[in-house]
N, C-alpha and C positions, 0 to 999 in steps of 0.2 A: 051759303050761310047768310044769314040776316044781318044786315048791317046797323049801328047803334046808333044815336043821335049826336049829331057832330056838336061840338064845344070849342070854346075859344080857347087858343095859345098863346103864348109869350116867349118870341122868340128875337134872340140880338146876336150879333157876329159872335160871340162869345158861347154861346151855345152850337153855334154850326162849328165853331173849333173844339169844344169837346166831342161833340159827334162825330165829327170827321175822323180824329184822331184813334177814340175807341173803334169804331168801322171800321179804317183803316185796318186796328191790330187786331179786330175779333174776324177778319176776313181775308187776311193773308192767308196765301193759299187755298182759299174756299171757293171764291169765283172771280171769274172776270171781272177787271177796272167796270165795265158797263153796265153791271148787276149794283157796284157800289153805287153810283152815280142816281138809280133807281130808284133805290131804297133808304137816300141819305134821307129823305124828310119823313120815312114813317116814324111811328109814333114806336118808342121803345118795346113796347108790351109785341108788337107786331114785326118788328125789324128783326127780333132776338130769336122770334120763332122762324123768321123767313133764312137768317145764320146756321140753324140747326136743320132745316130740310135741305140747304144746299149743302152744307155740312154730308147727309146721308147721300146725298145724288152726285156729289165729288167724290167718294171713297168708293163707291160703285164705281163709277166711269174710270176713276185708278186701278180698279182691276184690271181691268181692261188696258188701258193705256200703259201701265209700268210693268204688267208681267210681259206684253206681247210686243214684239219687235216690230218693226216696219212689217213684215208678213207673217201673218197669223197660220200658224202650224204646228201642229206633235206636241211637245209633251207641256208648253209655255200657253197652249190653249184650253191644254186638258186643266193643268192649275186653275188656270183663272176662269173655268167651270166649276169648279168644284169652289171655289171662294165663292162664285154669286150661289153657287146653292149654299154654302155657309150662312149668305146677307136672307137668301130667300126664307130657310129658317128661323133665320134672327126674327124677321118679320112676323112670321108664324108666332112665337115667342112674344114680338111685342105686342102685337093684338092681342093676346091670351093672358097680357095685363106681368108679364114675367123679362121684359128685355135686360141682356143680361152684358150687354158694351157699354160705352161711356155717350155713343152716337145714340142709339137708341134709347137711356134712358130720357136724353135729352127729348128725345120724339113724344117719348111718352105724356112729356112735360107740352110738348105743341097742342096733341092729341086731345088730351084734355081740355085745351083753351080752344082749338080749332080740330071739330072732327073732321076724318073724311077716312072715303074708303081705303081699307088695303089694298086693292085693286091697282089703286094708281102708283103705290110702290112695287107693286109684282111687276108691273109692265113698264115700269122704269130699267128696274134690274132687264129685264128680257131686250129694251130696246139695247142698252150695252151688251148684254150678252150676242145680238143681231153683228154685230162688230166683228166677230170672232169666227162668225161661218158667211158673210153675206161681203165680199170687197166689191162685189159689182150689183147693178140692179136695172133688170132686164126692160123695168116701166115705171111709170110716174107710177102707179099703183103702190108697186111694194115700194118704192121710195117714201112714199105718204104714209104708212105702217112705220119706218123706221122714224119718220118727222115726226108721228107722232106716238109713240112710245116715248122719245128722248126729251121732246121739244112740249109738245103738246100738253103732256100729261105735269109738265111740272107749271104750265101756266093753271093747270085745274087746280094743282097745291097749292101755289099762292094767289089765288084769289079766293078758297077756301081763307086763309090767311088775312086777304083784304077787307072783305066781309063783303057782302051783295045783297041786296034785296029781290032783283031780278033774276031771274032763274038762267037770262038768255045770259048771262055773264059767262056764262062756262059755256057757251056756244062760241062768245066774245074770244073767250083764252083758248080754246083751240084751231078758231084761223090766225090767231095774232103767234104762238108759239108755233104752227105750221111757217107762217112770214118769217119768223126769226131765225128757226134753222135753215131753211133756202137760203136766207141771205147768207148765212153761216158758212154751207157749202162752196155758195159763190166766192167767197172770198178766202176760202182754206183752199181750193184747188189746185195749188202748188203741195201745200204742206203734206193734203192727202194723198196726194199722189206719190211725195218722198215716203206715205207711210205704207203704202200698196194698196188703195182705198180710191177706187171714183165712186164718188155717188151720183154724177149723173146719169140718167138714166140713157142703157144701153140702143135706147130705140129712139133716144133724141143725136145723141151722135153717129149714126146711121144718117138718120135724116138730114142733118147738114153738115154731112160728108167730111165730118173731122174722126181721127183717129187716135183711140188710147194711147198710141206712139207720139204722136204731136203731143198730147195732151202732156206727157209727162217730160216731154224736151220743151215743155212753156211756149210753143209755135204759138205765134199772134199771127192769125191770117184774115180772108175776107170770110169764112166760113165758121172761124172760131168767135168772130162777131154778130155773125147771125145765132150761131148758138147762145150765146151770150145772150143775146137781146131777147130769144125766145123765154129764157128761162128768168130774164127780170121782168119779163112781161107776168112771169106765171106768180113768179112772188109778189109783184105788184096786186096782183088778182088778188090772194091773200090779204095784206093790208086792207084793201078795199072792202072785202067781207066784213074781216074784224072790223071797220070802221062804219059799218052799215050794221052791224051784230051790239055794237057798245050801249051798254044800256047806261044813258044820259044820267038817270035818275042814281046809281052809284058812282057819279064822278070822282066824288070826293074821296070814295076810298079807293078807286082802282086809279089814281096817278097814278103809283109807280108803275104800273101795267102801262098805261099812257105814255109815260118817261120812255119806258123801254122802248116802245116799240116807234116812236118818234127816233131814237137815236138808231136803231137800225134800221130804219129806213131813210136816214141820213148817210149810210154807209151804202146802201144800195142806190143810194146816187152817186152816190162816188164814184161806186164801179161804171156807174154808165157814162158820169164824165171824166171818167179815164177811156174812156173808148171800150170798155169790156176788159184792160191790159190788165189782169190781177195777177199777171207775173212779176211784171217791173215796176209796179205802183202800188207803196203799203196805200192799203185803205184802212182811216183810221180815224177816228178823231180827237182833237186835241183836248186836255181835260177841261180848260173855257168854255168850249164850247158845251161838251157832255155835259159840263155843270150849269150854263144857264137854259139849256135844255130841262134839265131839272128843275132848276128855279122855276122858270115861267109855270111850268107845266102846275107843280106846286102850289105856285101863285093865283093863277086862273083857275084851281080846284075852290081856291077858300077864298076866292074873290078878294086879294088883297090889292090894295093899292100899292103896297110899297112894303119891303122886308121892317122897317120898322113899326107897323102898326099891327095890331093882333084882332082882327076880323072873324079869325074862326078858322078851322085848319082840318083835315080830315082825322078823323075819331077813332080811339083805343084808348087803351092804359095807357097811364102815364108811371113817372117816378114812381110813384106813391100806392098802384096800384087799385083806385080809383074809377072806376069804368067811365068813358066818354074824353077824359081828359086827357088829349097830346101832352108833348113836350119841346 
């Protein structure tokens, strides 16, 4: 999507406290602290629509996660098959200009300001659905299909959302959302594994000689270090693409893309300097930090000197609905 022409803002502490605050309660429950952190600076018109896609891509992934137990089986699978073929038709439904939930009409409302294809919610729904028959994964291959159904395809949606003038931007959002689920992985590998779930791949732990047994009794060995360091090698790879892939010329609108993916690859240092230990070491960061992550990130978009002067800020609706002008 073509990106508009950027315009100045006006922004004081007293604006970041009402937005926070709204953010905060229009985003409870919707996503992770880290997606807040993101998205605190876009421009209203843009924030509200990126609230109603994660909105639809969390009630998806709850299928999944609330009907099915730590081991996905018999009759708690077949449910939560039959619910995403419910969302898959909804879809069908809202493309055909008729959605008939509170979630989807909201989409409809995105749709309109920001097209993009169906496509990228059918293989949303299918990467959750991948959950429900796939707890292991025999190669980086089909690990990559599952990154990027889940990961991948929702950086395509909001950078539709961001706006772009270069086309390679969406080349951009699928190594930077591949980057962000690896890191993801790396650092749930406890949780997933209390959920019956490795996703690393079965021909990496072969190779250095650790086993699904250790993995889930949390063994910190010399072997579970090399694996480790193979596979932050691989996400590093990732970031590096994305960051060779960013097209300079839409900076301004893909911060929060930027934001993002700076603070999780702050978390994939972590893990390395914890020695790979993402058993007994939350990785995590503190909201300070997450937020002048954002800040800078923000700030070096619209080239401000300083949060109290108004330079110019990346572009959308504002209040008023007005094209060009933030808030």
């Amino acid at each position: 999507m073509e990106a508009a022409t950027t315009k100045s803002i006006h922004f004081t502490p007293w604006h970041l406290r009402d937005r926070t605050r709204d953010f905060q309660r229009r985003f409870s429950k919707t996503i992770q602290s880290n997606f807040f952190y993101s998205f605190l600076f876009l421009p209203k018109q843009k924030r509200d629509a990126i609230i109603d896609v994660y909105t639809f891509c969390r009630a998806v992934d709850d299928v999944v996660d609330d009907l099915v137990g730590p081991v996905t089986f018999g009759h708690a699978a077949n449910e939560a098959r039959l619910e995403l073929g419910k969302w898959r038709a909804e879809m069908e439904r809202l493309y055909a200009g008729r959605p008939t939930t509170p979630i989807t009409r909201n989409l409809q409302k995105v749709l309109e300001q920001f097209p993009m294809p169906k496509e990228y919610y059918e293989e949303m729904i299918n990467g959750c659905e991948m959950d429900l028959s796939h707890h292991r994964y025999e190669t980086f291959d089909e690990l990559y299909q599952y990154c990027y159904r889940v990961a991948a395809i929702t950086g395509l949606m909001c950078v539709e959302i961001f706006t772009y003038r270069e086309p390679r931007a969406r080349e951009y959002a699928v190594s930077l959302g591949i980057a962000l689920q690896l890191t993801n992985i790396l650092r749930d590998l406890k949780e997933d594994a209390e959920r019956g779930r490795i996703y690393l791949p079965q021909e990496d732990l072969r190779r250095f000689g650790y086993s699904e047994h250790e993995l889930v009794n949390s063994v910190v060995n010399d072997n579970f270090r090399a694996l480790m360091k193979f596979e932050c090698d691989r996400a590093r790879s990732y970031y590096r693409q994305a960051e060779e892939l960013f097209p300079h010329e839409d900076q301004a609108t893909l911060t929060a893309a930027v934001t993002m993916g700076k603070i999780y690859f702050r978390l994939l240092e972590q893990i390395e300097q914890n020695e790979y230990d993402v058993f007994n070491h939350q990785i995590r960061l503190h909201r300070p930090e997450r937020f002048y992550i954002a800040l800078r990130e923000w700030a070096r978009a619209t080239r401000r000197p300083s949060v109290g002067q108004s330079e110019g800020a990346p572009e959308g609706k504002g209040d008023d609905g007005k094209e060009g002008k933030g808030e």
